[in-house]
N, C-alpha and C positions, 0 to 999 in steps of 0.2 A: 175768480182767477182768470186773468189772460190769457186768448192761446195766444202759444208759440209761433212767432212769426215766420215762416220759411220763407228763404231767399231764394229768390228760382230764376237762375241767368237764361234768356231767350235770345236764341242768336238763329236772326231771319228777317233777309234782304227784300221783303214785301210787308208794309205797311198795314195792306189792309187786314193780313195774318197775323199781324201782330197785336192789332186789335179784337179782334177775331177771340187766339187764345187767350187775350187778359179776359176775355166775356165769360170763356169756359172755365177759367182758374177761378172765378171771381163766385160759379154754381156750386165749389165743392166746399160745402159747407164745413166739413171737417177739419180745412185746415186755412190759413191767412197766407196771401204770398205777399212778397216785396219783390215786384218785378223788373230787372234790367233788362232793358234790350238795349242788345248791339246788333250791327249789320255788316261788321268790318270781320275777315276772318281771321286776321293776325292779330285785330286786337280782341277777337276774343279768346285766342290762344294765350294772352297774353293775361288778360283776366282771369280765365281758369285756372292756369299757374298758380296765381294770388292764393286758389283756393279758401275763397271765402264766401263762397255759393252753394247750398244743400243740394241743388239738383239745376244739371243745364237740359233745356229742349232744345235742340240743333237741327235745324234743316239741312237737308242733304243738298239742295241746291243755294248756291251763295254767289249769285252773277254766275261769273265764268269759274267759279270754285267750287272745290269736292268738298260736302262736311264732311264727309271720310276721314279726310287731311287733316283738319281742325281734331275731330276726337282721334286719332292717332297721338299727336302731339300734345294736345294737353292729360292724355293717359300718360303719357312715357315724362312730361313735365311735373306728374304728381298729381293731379285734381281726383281726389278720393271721392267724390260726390258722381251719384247712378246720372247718366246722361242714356235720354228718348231719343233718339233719331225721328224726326219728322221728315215727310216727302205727300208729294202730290198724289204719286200713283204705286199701286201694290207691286210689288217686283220680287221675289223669292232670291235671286241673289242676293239684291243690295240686303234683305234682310239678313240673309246669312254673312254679308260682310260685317255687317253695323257689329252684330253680337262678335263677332272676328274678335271685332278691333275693341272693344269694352264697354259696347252700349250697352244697356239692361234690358231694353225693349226697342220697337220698332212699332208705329203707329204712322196710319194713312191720313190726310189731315183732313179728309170726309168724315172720319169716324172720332173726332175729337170734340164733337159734343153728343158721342154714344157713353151708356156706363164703360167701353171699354176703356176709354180716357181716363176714367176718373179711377179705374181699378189699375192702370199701368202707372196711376201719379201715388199712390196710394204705395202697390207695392215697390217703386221706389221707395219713397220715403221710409217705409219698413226697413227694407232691405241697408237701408243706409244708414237707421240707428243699428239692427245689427252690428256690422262693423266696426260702427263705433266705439259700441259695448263692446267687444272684442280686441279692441285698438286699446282702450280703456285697462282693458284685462291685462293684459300682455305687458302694458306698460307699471300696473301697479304690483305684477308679478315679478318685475325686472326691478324697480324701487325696493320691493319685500328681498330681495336676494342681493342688492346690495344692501341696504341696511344689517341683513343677515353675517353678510364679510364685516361689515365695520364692528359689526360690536362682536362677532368672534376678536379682531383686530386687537379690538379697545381691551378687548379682557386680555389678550395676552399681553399687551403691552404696560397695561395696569399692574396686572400680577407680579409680571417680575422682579421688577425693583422692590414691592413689598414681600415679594419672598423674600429679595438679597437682605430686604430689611430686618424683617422679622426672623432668618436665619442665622442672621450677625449677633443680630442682639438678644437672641438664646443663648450663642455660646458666650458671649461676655459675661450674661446671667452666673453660667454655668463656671468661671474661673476662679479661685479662688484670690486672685491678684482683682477681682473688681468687685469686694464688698463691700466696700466704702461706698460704690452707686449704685446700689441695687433698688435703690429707692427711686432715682432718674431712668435706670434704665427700664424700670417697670414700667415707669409711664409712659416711656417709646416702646416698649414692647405691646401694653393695651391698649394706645393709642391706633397702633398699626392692626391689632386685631379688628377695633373699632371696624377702621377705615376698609378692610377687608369684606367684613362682613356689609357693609355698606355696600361696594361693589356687587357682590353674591346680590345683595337684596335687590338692587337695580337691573343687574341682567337678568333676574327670573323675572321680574316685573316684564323685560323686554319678551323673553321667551313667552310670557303670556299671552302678551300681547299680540305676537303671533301666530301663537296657537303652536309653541316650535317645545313646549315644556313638554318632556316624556318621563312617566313610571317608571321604577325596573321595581316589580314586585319580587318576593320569594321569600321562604319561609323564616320568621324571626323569634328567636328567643327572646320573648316578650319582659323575663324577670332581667336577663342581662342589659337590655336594649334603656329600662326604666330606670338600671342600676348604674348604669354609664350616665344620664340624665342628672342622676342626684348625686352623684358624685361630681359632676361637673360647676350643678349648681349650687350645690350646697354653700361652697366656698363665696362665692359672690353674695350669700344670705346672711353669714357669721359677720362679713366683712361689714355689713349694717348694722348686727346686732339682732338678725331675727332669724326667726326660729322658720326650718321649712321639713315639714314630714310629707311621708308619700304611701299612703294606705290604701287597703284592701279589704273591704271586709265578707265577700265570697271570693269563690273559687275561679282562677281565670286561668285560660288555656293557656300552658306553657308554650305554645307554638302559632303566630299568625304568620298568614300571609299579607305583607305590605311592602309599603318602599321602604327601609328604616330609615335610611338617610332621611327620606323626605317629613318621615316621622318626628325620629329625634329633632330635627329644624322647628318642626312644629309647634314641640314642649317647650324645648330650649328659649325659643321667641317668644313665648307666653309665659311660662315663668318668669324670664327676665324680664319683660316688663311688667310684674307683679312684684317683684323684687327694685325695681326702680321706681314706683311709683308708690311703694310702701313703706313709713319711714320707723312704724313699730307694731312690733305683734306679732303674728307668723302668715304663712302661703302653704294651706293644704293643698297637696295633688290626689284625688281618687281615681279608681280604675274600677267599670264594670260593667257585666253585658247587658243587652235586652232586646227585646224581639221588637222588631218593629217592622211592620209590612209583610212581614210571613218571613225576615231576616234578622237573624242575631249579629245585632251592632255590639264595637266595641266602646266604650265612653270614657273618656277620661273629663273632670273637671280642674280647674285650677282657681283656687278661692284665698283672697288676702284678704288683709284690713287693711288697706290702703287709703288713698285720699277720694277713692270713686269717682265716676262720669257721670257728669248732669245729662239729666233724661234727653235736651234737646241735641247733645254729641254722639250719644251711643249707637245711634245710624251711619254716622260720618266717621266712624275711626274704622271700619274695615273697607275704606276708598282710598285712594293713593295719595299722599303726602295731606291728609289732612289734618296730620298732626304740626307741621311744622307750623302753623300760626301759633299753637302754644308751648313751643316750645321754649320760649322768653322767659315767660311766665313762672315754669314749673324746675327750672334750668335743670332736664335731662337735653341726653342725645338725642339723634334717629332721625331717619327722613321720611318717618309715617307711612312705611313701606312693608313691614313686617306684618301686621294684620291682614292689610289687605291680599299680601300674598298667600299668607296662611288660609284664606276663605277663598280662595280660589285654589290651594294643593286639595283643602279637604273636599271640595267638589269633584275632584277628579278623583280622589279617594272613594268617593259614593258618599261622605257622608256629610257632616254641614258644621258651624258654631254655633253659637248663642251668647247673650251676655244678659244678667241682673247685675245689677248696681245701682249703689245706693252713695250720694255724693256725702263723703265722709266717714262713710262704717264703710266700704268695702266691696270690691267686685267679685263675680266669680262666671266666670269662662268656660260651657258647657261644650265639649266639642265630641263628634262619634266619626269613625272608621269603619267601612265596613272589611273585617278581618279574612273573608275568606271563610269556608267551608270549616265551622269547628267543630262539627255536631260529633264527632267522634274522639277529639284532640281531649289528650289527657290534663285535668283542670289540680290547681293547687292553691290555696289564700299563698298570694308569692308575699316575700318581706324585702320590699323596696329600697328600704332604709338602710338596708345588713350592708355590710363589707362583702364589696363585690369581687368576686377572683378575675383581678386583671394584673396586668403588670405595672409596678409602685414606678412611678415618673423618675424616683433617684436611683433606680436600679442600673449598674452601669454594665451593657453589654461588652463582652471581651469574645474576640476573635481572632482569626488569622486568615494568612490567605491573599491572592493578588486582586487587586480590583480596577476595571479599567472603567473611566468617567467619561462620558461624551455629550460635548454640550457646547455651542456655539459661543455660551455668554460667560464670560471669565470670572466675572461674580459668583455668578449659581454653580458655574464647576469647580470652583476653589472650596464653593460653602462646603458643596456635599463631599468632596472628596477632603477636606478637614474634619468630617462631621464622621466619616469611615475609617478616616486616620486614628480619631479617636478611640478607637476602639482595640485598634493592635493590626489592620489588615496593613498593608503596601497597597499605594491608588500610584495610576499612571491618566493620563489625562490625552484625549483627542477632544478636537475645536469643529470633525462632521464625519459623517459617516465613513466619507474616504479615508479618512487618515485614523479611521476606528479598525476600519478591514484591516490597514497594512500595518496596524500595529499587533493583532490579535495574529494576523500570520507570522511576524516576525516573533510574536513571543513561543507561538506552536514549533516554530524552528530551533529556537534557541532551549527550548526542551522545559522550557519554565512559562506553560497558559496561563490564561486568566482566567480564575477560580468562577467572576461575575464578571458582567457588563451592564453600567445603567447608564442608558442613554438616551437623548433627548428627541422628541418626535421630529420638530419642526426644526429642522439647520438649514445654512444655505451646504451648496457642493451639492451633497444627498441627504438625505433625509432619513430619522430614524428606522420608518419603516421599511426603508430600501436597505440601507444597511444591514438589517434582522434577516433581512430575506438570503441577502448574499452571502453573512456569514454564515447562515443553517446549509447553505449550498456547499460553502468549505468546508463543512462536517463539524462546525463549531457545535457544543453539545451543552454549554453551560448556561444557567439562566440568564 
């Protein structure tokens, strides 16, 4: 390997010095220089500017000129590179000026073939990757915090319209005057979910990548959490023709501590693709503990009959988009995103995946959590499968009551305040926080409040937050 050439600008109005230091430069075996000399002092003010020089020697005498002058000006011009003041005779002022004005050192040019030369060229040169690295930092920290705004950005700007989407074409769903296209609109509405969950899969990739993805752990009812799961997926299994069970065959703590969110994403992502990539049979899911390391993990597997991963893929599908070369192929969805996020939550979970597969009979999906402290948490054989006590999707809530809607975007405040309509309330509608205050006081005036307020974080005028603040100052009391 080469070393690295360092550039070292020599600016000194005596020849024979200048042959002299290339003599000295040429004993430090540690490093190579490519050496310019100039003897002009403006134009080396003028090449230092350039800044494209690791390190300038400067004599203090230059004819009838100050090097003083020269690193004066090419500091305040920018030249980021450690500059020596050299001189004939030791002087304790000009020393203390040279450092002044931004020299790194001051050397006698008697002493520029002692080690002290080679120790003042040396910790230059240190001192100046320093800063670099530092320069480096600062700049990759400022990319990392923009790229941070944009894809905050991109996601709110992504969202919304697939809210307005996916909003709209619920309640079309829902009218009894559109069931002639329930059949069309389903496909805009799973389509949109599609695309949804594509988005999600992308900026957690991003979040990872940052190192910006954060837990919220706290304690989870583990039979409801599983039961939410199979209820979800069940339907998506029937809709193929296969069969999907969810068993137990010991006792498992009714109570962990984990993210659910980050959980349920977990199962849900790996079921469906056991569900997608299985075209008969059934997808068992188990659940169960065991000690490993002097810690009781939690396990769940997920096993199909599906069409199986040849041995030489089953490395490369928990890495980022390497699914989409076969995606042609096999004609599902995805951006080959969901695994690999998956094996990156369960790391920060404590715990890992696994995969056997066999190309043609079927995969199965070993992955563990670690739960949290159970050694005390009361254990039950839960039944996964049961009818879960949640609320039935065509249940139609009935209410009353005033409701005031605040939301810049005339889409999403029309959706939700129809979507509250629905129900029996009165909605009245503000477009930002200002015209949210003076509508809540005028309604306190006129002796008819409002019941709620749902309003939106991010407006122009002011902003959700500000709004929240000002109304709890007016004595507003209502959620």
């Amino acid at each position: 390997m080469l070393d690295k050439v360092t550039r070292l600008l020599l600016v000194e109005d005596d020849e024979d010095d200048y042959i002299l230091t290339c003599d000295y430069l040429e004993q430090l075996g540690s490093h190579t220089f490519d050496v310019e000399w100039l003897s002009c002092p403006e134009q080396a003010i003028s090449v230092l500017s350039e800044n494209k020089h690791d390190i300038c020697l400067l004599d203090y005498r230059l004819g009838a000129s100050d090097g003083l002058e020269v690193l004066k000006r090419a500091v305040d011009n920018g030249f980021r590179g450690p500059i020596i003041m050299l001189t004939g005779q030791s002087d304790e002022a000009l020393d203390s000026a040279a450092l002044d004005a931004g020299a790194v050192d001051y050397l006698v040019k008697n002493e520029m073939n002692s080690s002290r030369f080679a120790r003042a060229i040396r910790y230059a040169l240190a001192r100046r990757d320093v800063e670099d690295e530092r320069v480096e930092r600062l700049k990759a920290e400022a990319e990392n915090r923009s790229k941070d705004r944009f894809l905050a950005h991109l996601s709110h700007e992504l969202r919304t319209p697939l809210s307005s989407i996916l909003g709209y074409t619920e309640l079309l769903m829902q009218s009894v005057k559109n069931q002639h296209a329930q059949n069309e609109l389903g496909v805009i509405y799973r389509n949109g979910k599609h695309l949804l969950s594509l988005l999600n899969d992308v900026l957690d990739l991003s979040k990872i990548a940052a190192d910006k993805l954060e837990l919220n752990c706290s304690d989870v009812n583990l039979d409801s959490l599983m039961a939410d799961v199979y209820t979800l997926m069940r339907v998506s299994a029937v809709d193929k023709g296969l069969t999907l069970k969810f068993e137990s065959q010991q006792a498992l703590p009714l109570v962990v501590n984990t993210d659910a969110t980050r959980l349920r994403q977990i199962l849900i992502n790996i079921i469906n693709n056991a569900i997608k990539f299985t075209n008969q049979g059934e997808i068992t899911v188990r659940a169960w503990t065991a000690w490993v390391n002097e810690r009781e993990m939690l396990f769940f597997s997920i096993k199909d009959t599906g069409l199986g991963i040849p041995a030489e893929k089953q490395a490369l599908i928990f890495k980022p988009f390497e699914q989409i070369a076969d995606v042609e192929s096999r004609d599902v969805g995805g951006a080959g995103l969901g695994l690999a996020i998956c094996s990156e939550l369960l790391s920060r979970m404590q715990g890992s995946i696994e995969l056997e597969s066999t190309q043609g009979v079927g995969s199965e999906f070993t992955l563990s959590i670690y739960p949290g402290n159970i050694r005390d948490v009361e254990r039950q054989v839960l039944r996964f499968d049961s009818n879960p006590d949640c609320q039935q999707k065509l249940a139609t809530l009935e209410t009353s009551g005033r409701v005031l809607v605040v939301d810049d975007l005339k889409d999403l405040r029309n959706l939700v305040g129809h979507m509250i309509t629905m129900t029996g309330a009165e909605v009245e509608y503000a477009e930002h926080g200002k015209q949210a205050i003076e509508k809540v006081a005028s309604a306190e005036q006129a002796g008819e409040p409002f019941d709620i307020v749902f309003i939106d974080l991010h407006m122009p005028v002011m902003g959700g937050k500000e709004a929240t603040i000002e109304l709890r100052k007016m004595g507003y009391q209502g959620p």
